[in-house]
C-alpha positions as CSV (number, residue, x, y, z in Angstrom):
1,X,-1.3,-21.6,10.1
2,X,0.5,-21.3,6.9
3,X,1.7,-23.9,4.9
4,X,4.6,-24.3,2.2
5,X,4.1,-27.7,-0.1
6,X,7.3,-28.4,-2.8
7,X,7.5,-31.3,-4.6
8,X,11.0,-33.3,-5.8
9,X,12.7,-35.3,-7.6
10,X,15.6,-36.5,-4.0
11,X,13.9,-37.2,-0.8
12,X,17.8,-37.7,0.1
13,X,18.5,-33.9,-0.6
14,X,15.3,-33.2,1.3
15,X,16.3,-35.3,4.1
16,X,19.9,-34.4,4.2
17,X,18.5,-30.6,4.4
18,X,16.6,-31.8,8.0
19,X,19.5,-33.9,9.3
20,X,22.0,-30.7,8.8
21,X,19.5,-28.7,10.9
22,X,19.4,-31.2,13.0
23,X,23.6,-31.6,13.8
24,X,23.5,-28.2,14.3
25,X,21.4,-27.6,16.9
26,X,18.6,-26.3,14.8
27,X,16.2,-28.6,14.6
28,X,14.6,-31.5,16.5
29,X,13.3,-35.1,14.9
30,X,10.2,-35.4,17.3
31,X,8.3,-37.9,15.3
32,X,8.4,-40.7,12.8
33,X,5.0,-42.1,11.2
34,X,5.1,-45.4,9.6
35,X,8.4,-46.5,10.6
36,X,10.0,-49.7,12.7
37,X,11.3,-48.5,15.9
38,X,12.4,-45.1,17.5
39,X,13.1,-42.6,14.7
40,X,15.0,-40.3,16.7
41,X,18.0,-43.5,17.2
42,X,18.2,-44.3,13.5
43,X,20.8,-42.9,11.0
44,X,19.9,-40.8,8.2
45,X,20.6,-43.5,6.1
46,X,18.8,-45.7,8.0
47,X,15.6,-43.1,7.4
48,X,16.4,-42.9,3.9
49,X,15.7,-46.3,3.4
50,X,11.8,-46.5,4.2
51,X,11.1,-43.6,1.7
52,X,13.4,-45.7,-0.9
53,X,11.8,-48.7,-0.4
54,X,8.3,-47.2,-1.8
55,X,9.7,-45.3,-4.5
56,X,11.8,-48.4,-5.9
57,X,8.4,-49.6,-6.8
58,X,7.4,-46.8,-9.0
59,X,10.4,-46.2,-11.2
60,X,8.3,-44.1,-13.2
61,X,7.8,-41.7,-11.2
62,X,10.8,-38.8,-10.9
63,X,8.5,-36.6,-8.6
64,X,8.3,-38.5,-5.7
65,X,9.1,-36.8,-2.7
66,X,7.1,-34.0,-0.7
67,X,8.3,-31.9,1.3
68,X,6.0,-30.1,3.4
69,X,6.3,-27.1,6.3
70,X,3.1,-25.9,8.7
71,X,4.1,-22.7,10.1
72,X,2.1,-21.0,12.6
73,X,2.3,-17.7,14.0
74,X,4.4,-16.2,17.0
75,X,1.1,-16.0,19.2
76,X,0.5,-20.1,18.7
77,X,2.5,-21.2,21.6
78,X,2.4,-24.6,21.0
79,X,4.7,-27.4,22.5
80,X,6.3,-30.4,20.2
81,X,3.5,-32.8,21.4
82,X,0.5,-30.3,20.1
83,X,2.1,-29.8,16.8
84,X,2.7,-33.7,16.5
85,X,-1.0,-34.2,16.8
86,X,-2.0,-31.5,14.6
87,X,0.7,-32.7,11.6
88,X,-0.8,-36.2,11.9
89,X,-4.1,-34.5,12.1
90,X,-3.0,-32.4,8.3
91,X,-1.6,-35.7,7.2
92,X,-4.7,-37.7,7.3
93,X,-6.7,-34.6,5.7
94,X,-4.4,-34.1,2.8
95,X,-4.7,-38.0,2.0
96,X,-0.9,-38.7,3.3
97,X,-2.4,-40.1,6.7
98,X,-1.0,-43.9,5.9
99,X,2.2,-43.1,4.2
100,X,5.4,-43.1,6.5
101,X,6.9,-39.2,7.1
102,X,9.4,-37.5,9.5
103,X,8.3,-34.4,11.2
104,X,11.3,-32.4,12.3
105,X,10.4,-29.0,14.7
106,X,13.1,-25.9,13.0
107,X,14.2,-23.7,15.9
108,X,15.7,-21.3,13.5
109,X,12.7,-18.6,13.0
110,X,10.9,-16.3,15.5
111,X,7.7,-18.8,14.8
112,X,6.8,-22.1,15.8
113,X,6.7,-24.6,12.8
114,X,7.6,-28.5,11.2
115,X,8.6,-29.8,8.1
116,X,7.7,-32.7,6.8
117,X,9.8,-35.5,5.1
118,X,7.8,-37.6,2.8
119,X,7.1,-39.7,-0.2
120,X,3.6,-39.6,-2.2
121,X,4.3,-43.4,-3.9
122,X,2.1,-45.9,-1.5
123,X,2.8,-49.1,-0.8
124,X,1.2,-51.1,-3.9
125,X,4.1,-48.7,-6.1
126,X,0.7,-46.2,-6.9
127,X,1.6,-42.2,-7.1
128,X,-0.5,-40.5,-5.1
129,X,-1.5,-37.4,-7.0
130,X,0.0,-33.8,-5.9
131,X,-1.5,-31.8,-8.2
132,X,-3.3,-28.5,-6.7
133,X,-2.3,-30.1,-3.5
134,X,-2.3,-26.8,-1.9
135,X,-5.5,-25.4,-3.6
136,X,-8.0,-28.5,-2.2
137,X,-7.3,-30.8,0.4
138,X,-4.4,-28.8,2.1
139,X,-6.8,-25.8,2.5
140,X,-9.4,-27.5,3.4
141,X,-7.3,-29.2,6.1
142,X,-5.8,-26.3,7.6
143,X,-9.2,-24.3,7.9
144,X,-10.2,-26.8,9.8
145,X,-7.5,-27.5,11.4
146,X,-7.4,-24.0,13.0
147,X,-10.6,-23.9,14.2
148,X,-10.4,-27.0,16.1
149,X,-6.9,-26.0,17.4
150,X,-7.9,-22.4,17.9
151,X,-5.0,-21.4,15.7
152,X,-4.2,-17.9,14.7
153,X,-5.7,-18.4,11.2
154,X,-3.8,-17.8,7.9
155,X,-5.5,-15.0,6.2
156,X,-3.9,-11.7,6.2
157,X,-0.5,-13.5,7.2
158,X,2.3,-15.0,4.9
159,X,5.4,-16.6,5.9
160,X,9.1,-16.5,4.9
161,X,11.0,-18.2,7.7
162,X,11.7,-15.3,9.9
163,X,9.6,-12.4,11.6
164,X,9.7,-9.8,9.8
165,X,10.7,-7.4,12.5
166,X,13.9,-8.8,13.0
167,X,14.5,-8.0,9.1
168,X,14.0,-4.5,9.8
169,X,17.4,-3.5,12.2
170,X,19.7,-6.4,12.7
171,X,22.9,-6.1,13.9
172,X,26.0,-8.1,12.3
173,X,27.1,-10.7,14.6
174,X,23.7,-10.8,16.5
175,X,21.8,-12.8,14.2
176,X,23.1,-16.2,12.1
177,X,24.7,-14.2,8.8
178,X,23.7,-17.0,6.3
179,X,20.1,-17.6,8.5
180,X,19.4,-14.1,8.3
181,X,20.5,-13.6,4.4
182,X,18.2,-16.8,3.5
183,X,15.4,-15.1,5.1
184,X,15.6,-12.0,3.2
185,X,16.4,-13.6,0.0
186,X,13.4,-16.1,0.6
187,X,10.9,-12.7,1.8
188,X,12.3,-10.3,-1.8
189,X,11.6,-13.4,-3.9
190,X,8.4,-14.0,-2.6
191,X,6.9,-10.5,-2.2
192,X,8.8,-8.4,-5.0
193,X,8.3,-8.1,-8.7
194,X,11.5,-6.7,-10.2
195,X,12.8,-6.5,-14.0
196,X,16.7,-6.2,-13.6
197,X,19.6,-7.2,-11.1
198,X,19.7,-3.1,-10.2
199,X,16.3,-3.8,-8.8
200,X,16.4,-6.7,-7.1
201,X,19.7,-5.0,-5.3
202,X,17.8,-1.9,-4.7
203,X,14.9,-4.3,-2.5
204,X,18.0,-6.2,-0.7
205,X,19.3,-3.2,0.5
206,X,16.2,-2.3,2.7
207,X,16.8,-5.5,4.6
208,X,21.0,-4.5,5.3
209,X,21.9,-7.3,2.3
210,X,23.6,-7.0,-1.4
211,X,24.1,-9.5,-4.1
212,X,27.0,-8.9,-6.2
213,X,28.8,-10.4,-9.1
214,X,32.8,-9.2,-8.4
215,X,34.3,-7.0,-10.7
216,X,33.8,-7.3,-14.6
217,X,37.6,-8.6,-15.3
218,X,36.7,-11.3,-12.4
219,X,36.7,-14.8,-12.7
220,X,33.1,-14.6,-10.8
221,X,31.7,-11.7,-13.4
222,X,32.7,-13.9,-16.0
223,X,31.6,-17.2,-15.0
224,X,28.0,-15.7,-14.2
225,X,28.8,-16.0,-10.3
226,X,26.5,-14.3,-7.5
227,X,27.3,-13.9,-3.6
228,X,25.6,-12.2,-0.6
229,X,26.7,-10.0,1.6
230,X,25.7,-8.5,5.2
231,X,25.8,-4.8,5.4
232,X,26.6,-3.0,8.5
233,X,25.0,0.5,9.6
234,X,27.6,2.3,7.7
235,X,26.2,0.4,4.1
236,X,29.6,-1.7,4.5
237,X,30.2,-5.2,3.4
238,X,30.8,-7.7,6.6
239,X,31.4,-11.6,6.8
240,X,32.6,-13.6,4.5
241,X,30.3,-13.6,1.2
242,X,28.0,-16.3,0.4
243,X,27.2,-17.9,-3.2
244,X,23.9,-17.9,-4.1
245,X,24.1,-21.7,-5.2
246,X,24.4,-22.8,-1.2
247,X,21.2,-21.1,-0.3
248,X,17.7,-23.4,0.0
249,X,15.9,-21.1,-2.6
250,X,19.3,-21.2,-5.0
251,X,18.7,-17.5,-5.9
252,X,21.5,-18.0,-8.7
253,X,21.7,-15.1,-11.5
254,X,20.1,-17.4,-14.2
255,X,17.3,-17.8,-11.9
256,X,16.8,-14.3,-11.4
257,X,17.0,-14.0,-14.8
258,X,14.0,-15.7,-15.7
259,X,12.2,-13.6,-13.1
260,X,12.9,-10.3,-15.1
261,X,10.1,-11.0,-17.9
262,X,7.6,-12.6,-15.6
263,X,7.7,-9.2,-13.7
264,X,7.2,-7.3,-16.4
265,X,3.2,-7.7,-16.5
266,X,2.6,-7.4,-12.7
267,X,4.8,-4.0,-13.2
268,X,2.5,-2.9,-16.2
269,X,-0.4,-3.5,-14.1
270,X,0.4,-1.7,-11.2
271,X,2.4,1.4,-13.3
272,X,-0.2,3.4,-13.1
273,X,-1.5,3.7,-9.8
274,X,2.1,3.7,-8.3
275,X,2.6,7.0,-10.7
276,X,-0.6,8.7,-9.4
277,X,1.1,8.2,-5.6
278,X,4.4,9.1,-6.5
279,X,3.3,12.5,-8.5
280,X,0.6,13.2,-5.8
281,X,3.2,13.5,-2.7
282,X,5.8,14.6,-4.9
283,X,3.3,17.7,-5.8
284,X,3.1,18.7,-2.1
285,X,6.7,19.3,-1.8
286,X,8.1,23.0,-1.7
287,X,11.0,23.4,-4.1
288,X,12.4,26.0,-1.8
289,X,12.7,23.7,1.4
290,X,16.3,22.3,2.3
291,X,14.8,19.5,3.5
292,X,12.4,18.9,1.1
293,X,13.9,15.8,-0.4
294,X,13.3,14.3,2.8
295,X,10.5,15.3,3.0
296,X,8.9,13.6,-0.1
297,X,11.0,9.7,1.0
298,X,9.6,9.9,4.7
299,X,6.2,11.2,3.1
300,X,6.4,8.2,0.4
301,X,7.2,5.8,2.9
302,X,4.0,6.7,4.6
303,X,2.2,5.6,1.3
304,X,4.2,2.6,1.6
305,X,6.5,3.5,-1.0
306,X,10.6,3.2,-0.3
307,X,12.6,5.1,-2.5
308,X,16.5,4.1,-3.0
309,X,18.7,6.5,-3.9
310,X,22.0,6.0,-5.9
311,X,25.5,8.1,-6.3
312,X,28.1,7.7,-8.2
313,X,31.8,8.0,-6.8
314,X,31.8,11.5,-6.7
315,X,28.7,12.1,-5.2
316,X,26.2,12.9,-8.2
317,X,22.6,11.4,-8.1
318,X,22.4,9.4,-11.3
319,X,19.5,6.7,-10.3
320,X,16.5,6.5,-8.3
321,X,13.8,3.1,-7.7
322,X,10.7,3.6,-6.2
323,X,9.7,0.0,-4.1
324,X,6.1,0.0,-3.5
325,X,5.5,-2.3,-0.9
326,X,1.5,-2.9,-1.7
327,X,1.7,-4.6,-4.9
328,X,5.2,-5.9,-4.4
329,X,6.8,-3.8,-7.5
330,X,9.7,-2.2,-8.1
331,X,10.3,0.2,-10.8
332,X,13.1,2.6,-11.8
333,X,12.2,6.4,-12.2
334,X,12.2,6.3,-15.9
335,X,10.2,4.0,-15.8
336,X,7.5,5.7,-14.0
337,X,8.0,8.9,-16.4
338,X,11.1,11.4,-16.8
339,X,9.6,14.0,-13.6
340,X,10.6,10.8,-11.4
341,X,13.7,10.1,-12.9
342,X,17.1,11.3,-11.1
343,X,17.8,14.6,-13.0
344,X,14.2,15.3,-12.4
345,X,14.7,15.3,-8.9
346,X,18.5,17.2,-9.3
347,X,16.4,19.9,-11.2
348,X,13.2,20.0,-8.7
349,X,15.2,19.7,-5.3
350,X,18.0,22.3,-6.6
351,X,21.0,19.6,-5.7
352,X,24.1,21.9,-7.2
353,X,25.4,19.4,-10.0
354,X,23.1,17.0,-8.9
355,X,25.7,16.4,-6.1
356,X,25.1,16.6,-2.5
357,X,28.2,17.5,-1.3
358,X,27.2,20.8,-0.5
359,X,24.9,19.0,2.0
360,X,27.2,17.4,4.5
361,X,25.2,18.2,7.4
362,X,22.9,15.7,6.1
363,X,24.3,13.2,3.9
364,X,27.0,11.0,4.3
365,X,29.1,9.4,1.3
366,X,29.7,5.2,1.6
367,X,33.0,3.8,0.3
368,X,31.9,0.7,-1.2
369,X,34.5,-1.4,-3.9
370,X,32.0,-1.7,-6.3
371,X,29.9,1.2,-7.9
372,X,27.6,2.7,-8.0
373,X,27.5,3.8,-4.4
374,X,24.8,4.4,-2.2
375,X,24.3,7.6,-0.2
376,X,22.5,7.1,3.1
377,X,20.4,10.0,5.3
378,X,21.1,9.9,8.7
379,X,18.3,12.1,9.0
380,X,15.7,9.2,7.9
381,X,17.1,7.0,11.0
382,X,14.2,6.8,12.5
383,X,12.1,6.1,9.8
384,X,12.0,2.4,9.1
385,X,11.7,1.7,5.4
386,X,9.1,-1.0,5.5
387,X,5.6,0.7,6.7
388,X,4.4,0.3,9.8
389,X,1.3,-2.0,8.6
390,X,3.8,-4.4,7.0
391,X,5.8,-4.8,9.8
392,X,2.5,-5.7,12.2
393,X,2.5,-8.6,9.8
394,X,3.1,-12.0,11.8
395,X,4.6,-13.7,8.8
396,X,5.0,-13.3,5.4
397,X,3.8,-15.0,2.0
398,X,6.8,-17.2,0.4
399,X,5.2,-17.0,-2.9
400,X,5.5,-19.3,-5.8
401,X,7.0,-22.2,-4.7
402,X,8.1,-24.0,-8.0
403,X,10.4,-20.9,-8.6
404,X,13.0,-22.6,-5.4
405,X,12.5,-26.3,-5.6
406,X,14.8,-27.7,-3.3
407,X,16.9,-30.8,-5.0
408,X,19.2,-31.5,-2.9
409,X,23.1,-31.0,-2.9
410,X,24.4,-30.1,-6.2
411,X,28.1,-31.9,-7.1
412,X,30.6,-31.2,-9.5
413,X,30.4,-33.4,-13.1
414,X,32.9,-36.0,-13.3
415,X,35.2,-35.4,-16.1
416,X,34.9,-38.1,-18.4
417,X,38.4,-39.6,-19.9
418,X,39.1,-39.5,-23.6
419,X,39.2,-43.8,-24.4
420,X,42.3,-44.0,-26.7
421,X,42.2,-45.6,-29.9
422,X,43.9,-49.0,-29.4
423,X,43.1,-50.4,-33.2
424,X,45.0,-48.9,-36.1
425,X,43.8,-46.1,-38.3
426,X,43.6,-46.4,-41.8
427,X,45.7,-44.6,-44.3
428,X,43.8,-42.9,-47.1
429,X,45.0,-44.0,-50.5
């Protein structure tokens, strides 16, 4: 069992979020603790009132609302009663046994799992603390929890709200397209380290998604905008995009912004070792060998190291990222030294003007709006670019948590009208 505490400022947002899932066939209210009555025939605003009642008498408090999720792997087949019993059972451990809370069963993940409306002011208007919540009682309370439940325990698994092999090949129109880009966006943030928006595209694109920012001269490149997109097979944009602001995470550009630096000192940790990897298959490959480029990606996959390639319009390598999928980081080739970089590769791998359109047998171009554009290898079909050991992985680790509080629904500011000056001014003399 894995669980995902975050801690906020609008148990309405939070509620809201589990009602929505709710009305849309996603989710399931199949328990209320603490409250008058039948939960599952009151009205959101009806539920929002218990948790308001409590934090009305703490008005000092801003963070008062938790909300919680206990996620268990594909191989728990539990049923709604079972994992009633063992969120009341997590409830009393964590210290949150007598304080009133909604558990709502999500339907929209290949695992079973609840989340968990509540509010951590009691009823004498005390704040119950929240601090290293998840380091103390909440580990303590699931280790036991899955031995007495004979859960599939937590080490070695991580979450992000979808299994990961349905990341790997979907199809457009076979999955939910905003379900499926959450859950990718949710599983990059969490597991990746990367210093620049290049990056962070270069990791989306593994998973069939894109972030983009329009055109320079557009209103959305201007006004710092960001949308998601599904691609198809073919690398092409399908659906309608989606702004990153409507997402639970709210992956927004000045968000991954502040990501960039953080990065920056897990990268220079792992440099090194990533290099040795990189040089070490790279000096097995034979120069002479058509196919040696393809070679040295299926041979770096097998060290669990993606490498995406990228072309400008006319076909000429220009950039190459190396994503090593071990410690999460993503680094361009530069970055690693100039015999990784792109015209490295040109040079060592004999691509004619570092263009590969004397190789149409095995490359084929993409015609995206935006470039640069990416040149896929039909030939690598069959080899997935997340390892084999990563996608034996029940679930996946959602990572720092205060990086995507969720607030609730965010709403336009209100104008506010000039007051005219009903008095008369003065003249100067």
């Amino acid at each position: 069992m894995v669980v995902r505490i975050m801690t906020g400022k609008n148990v309405r947002g939070v509620l809201r979020y589990n009602e929505l899932k709710r009305e849309q066939g996603l989710a399931n209210l199949i328990h209320g603790e603490g409250f008058l009555g039948e939960v599952s025939g009151m009205t959101e605003g009806q539920l929002y009132k218990r948790f308001k009642s409590l934090q009305q008498r703490n008005s000092r408090t801003h963070t008062n609302t938790l909300h919680l999720s206990l996620n268990f792997a594909p191989g728990d087949k539990l049923s709604s009663a079972r994992m009633v019993e063992i969120t009341r059972d997590y409830m009393e451990g964590i210290g949150f046994g007598t304080q009133p809370y909604l558990i709502y069963q999500h339907l929209d993940a290949a695992h079973p799992h609840v989340h968990i409306v509540t509010t951590n002011i009691d009823r004498n208007g005390k704040r119950i603390e929240t601090h290293n919540l998840g380091k103390t009682k909440s580990e303590e309370a699931r280790k036991f929890l899955e031995v007495k439940y004979g859960l599939i325990r937590a080490e070695g698994q991580h979450y992000t709200g979808a299994d990961l092999k349905s990341l790997i090949d979907p199809k457009y129109g076979e999955v939910p397209t905003k379900a499926y880009l959450n859950s990718v966006i949710n599983h990059v943030l969490a597991n990746y380290y990367f210093s620049s928006f290049t990056d962070f595209n270069a990791v989306l694109a593994l998973f069939h998604v894109t972030a983009s920012r329009g055109e320079k001269e557009s209103l959305r490149y201007q006004n710092r905008g960001l949308v998601f997109h599904f691609l198809d097979d073919k690398r092409k944009r399908r659906g309608v995009p989606i702004k990153a602001s409507s997402f639970y995470s709210k992956p927004t550009l000045d968000r991954l912004e502040k990501r960039f630096n953080r990065a920056l000192t897990r990268k220079k940790l792992n440099k090194e070792a990533v290099s040795a990897i990189v040089e070490g298959v790279l000096g097995n490959q034979k120069a002479s060998d058509p196919k040696a480029l393809e070679k040295f990606i299926k041979d770096l996959l097998r060290q669990r190291i993606a490498i995406h390639l990228v072309y400008n319009a006319s076909g000429r390598l220009y950039g190459v990222t190396y994503i090593d999928h071990q410690s999460g980081c993503v680094f361009k080739g530069s970055e690693l030294g100039k015999v990784f970089a792109a015209n490295a590769l040109v040079a060592r791998f004999g691509l004619a003007g570092g263009s590969l359109a004397t190789k149409k047998d095995t490359i084929s171009s993409v015609d995206q709006k935006e470039r640069p554009v990416r040149v896929e290898h039909p030939a690598l079909d069959s080899v997935s670019p997340i390892p084999e050991l990563l996608q034996d992985s029940l679930i996946i680790d959602v990572g720092d948590i205060s990086d995507s509080p969720y607030q609730g629904p965010v709403y336009p500011k209100k104008k506010r009208r000039k007051r005219k000056d009903s008095g008369s001014s003065e003249t100067k003399g």
